[in-house]
C-alpha positions as CSV (number, residue, x, y, z in Angstrom):
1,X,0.0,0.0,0.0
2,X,2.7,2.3,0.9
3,X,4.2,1.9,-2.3
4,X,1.2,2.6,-4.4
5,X,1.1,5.9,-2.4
6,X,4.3,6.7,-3.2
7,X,3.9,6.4,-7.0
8,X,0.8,8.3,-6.7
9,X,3.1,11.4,-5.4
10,X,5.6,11.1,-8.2
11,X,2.9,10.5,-10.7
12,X,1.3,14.1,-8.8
13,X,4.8,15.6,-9.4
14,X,5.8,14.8,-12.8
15,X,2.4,16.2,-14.4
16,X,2.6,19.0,-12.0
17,X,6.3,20.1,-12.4
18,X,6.6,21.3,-16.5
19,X,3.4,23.3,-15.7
20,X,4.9,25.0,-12.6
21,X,7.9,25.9,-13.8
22,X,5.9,27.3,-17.5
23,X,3.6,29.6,-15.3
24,X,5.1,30.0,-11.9
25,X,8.5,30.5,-12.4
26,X,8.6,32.9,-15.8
27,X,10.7,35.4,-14.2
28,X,13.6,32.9,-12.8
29,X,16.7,32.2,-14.9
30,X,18.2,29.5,-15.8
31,X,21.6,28.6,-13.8
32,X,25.2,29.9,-16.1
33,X,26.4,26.2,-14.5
34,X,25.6,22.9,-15.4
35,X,26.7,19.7,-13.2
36,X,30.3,19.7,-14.7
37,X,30.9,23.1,-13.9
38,X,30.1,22.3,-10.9
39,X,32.2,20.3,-9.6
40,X,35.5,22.3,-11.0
41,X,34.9,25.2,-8.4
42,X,36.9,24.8,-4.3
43,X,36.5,21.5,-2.9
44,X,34.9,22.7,-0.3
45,X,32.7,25.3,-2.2
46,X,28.4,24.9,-2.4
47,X,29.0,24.5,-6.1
48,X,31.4,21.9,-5.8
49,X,29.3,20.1,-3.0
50,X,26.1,20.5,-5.3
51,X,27.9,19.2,-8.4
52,X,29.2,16.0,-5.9
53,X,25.1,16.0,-5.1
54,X,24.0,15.7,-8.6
55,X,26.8,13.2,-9.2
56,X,26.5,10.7,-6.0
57,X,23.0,10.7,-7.0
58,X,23.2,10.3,-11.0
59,X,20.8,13.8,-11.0
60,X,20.4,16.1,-14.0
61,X,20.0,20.0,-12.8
62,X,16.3,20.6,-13.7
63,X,16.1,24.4,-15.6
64,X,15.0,27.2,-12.8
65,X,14.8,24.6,-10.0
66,X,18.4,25.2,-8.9
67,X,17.7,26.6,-5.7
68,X,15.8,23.4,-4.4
69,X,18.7,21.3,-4.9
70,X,20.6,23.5,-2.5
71,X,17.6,23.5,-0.1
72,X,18.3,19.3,0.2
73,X,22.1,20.3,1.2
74,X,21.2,22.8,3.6
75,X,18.6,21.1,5.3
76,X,19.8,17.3,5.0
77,X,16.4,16.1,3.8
78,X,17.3,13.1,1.5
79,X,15.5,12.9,-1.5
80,X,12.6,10.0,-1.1
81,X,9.3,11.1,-1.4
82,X,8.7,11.5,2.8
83,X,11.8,13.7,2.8
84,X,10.8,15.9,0.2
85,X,7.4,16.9,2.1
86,X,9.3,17.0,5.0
87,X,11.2,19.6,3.2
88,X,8.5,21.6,2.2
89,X,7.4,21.4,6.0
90,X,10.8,22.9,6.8
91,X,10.4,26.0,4.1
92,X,7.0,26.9,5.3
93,X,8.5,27.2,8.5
94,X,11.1,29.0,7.0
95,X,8.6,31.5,5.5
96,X,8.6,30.1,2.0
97,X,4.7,31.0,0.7
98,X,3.4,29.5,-2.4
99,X,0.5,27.6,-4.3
100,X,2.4,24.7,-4.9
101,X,3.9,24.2,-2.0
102,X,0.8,24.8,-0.1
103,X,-0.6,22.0,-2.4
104,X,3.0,19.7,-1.2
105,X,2.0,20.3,2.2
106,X,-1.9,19.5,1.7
107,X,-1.7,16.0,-0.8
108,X,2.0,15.0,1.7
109,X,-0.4,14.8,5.1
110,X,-3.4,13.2,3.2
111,X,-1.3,10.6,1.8
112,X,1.2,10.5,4.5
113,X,-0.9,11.0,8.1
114,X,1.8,9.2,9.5
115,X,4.7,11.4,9.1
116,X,2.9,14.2,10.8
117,X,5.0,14.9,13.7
118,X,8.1,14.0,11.3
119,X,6.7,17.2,9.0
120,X,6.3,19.1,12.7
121,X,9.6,18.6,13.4
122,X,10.7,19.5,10.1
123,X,8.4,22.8,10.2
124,X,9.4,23.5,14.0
125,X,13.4,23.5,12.4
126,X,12.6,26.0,9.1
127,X,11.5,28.1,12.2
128,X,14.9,27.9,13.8
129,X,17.1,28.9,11.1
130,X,17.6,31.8,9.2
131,X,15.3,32.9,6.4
132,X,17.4,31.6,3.1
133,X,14.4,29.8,1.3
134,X,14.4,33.4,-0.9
135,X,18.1,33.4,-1.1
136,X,19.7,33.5,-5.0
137,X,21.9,30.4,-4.3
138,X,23.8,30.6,-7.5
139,X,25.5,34.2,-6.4
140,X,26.8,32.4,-3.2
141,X,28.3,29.2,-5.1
142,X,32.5,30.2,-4.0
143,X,31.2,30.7,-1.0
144,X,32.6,27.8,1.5
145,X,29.6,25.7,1.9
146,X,30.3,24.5,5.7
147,X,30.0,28.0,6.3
148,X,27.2,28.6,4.8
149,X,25.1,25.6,6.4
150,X,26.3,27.0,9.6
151,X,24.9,30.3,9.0
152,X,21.7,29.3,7.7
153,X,21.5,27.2,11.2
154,X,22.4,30.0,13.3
155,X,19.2,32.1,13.8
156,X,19.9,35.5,14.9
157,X,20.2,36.0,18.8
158,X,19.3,39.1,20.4
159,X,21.3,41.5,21.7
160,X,20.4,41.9,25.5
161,X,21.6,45.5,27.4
């Protein structure tokens, strides 16, 4: 059973992905890099540890869906079909607001009720880190990717007097 419910979310997603990136995502660019690129910058690098990501994993870069590949690095959320709702738990925490993503979130706990406190937790934790889900990942690929995990995971602490 669980595996039927599983290729009902992938079927969801493939006939729901070419039409959200045609009307939802006009105005974003496609990426100057491409998974070779990738892995020439610093070993230590986000664009070197997303082109190691696409390779490990024997993933193509999908055209203005960058960013979301990044998001998997930042937050460890694996790439099953669980992990990815979980993930989109994690950016609506993290302030992320869209129609599809609402939609994740909806079909993810009907089909899943039993990852609910899993997609809590992972809500609870897009809370608790810095807002990033907005962020234009591509600028930031030199930057040392340790670095930049550990910033994203830092939420600002106030100052007290």
């Amino acid at each position: 059973m669980k595996k039927l419910r599983i290729r009902f979310i992938i079927f969801m997603y493939e006939n729901s992905q070419k039409q959200y990136r045609k009307y939802f995502k006009k105005k974003k660019r496609q990426w100057q890099f491409d998974e070779k690129q990738l892995l020439s910058f610093n070993e230590d690098s986000l664009g070197r540890t997303l082109g190691e990501f696409y390779h490990n994993h024997g993933f193509r870069m999908i055209p203005k869906m960058e960013n979301h590949d990044v998001y998997h690095l930042i937050t460890d959320c694996s790439t099953n079909v669980q992990d990815e709702i979980a993930m989109q738990y994690l950016l609506f925490g993290n302030g992320k607001r869209s129609a599809y993503l609402l939609g994740v979130l909806a079909l993810g706990t009907i089909v899943f009720p039993e990852y609910f406190n899993i997609y809590l937790k992972a809500f609870r934790k897009g809370q608790n880190m810095r807002a990033f889900h907005h962020w234009d990942f591509e600028e930031l690929l030199w930057q040392n990717f340790d670095h930049l995990k550990d910033f994203v995971r830092q939420k600002e602490t106030p100052v007290l007097y």
